[in-house]
C-alpha positions as CSV (number, residue, x, y, z in Angstrom):
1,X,-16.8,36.3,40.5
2,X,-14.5,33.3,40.7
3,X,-11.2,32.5,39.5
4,X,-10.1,29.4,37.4
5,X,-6.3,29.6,36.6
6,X,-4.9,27.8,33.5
7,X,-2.3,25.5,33.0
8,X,0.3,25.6,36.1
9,X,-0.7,28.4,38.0
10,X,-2.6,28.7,41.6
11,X,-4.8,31.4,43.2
12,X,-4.0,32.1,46.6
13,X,-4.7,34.7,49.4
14,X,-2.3,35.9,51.7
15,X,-2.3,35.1,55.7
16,X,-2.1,38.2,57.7
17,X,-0.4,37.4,61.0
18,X,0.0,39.9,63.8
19,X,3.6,40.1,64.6
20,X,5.0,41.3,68.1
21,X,8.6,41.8,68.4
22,X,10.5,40.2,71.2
23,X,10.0,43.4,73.3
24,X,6.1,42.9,72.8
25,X,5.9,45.7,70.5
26,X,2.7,44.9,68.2
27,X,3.9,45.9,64.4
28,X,1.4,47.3,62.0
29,X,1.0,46.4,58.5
30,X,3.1,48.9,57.3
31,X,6.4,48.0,59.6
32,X,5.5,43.8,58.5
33,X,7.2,42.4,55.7
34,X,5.5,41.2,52.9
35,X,3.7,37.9,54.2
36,X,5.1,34.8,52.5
37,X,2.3,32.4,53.8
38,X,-1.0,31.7,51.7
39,X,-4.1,29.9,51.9
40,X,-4.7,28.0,48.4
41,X,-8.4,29.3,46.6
42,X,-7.7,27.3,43.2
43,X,-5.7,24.8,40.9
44,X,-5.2,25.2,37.7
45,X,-5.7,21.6,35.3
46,X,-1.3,21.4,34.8
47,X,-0.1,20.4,31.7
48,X,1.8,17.7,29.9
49,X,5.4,18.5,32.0
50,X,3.7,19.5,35.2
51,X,1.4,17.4,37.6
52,X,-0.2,19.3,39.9
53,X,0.8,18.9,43.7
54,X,-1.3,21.8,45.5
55,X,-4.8,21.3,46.3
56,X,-7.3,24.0,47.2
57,X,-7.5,24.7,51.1
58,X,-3.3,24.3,52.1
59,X,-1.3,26.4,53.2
60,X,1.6,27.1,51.5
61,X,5.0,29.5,51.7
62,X,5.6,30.9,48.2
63,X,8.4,32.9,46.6
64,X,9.0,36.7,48.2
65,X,8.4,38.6,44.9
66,X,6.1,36.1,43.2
67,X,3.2,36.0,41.5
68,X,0.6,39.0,40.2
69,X,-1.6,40.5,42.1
70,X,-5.3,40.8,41.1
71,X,-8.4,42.7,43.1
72,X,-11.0,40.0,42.9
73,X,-14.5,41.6,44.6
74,X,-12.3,43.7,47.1
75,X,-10.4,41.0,48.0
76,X,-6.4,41.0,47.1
77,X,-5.3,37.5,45.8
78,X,-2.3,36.4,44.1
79,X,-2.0,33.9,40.8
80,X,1.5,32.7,40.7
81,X,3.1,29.7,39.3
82,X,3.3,25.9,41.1
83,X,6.9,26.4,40.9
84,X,7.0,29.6,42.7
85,X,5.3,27.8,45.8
86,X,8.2,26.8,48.0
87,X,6.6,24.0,50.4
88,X,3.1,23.2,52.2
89,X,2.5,23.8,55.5
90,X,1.4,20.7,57.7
């Protein structure tokens, strides 16, 4: 099953990172903080106001509380708005 967002919104997937505090303590996922960093799955068309700037594939730091969270075939990904998306990581 496949996703195809309307109008301004983007599907993307979260990037789990290990983290290991300065002391080398490896954190598990429940100590982390909610990731902030997402790989792009798909574009929506825009609309007359918005141009779309995100392409499928970047990476991308989006709002903290952003977005809804859907189960698509066991996977967790997120549609939230292109405004919501905070910059793309080069």
């Amino acid at each position: 099953m496949t996703l195809k967002p309307l109008f301004d919104r983007v599907v993307i997937r979260n990037i789990e990172t290990e983290e290991v505090t300065k002391g080398g303590i490896l954190l598990t996922s429940a100590a982390k903080e909610k990731p902030q960093m997402a790989e792009v799955l798909a574009v929506g068309p825009g609309d007359k106001e918005t141009a779309m700037v995100v392409k499928v594939g970047e990476k991308v730091v989006y709002s903290k509380y952003a977005g809804t969270e859907v189960k698509l075939d066991g996977e967790e990904v997120i549609i939230v708005k292109q405004s919501d998306i905070l910059a793309v990581v080069e």
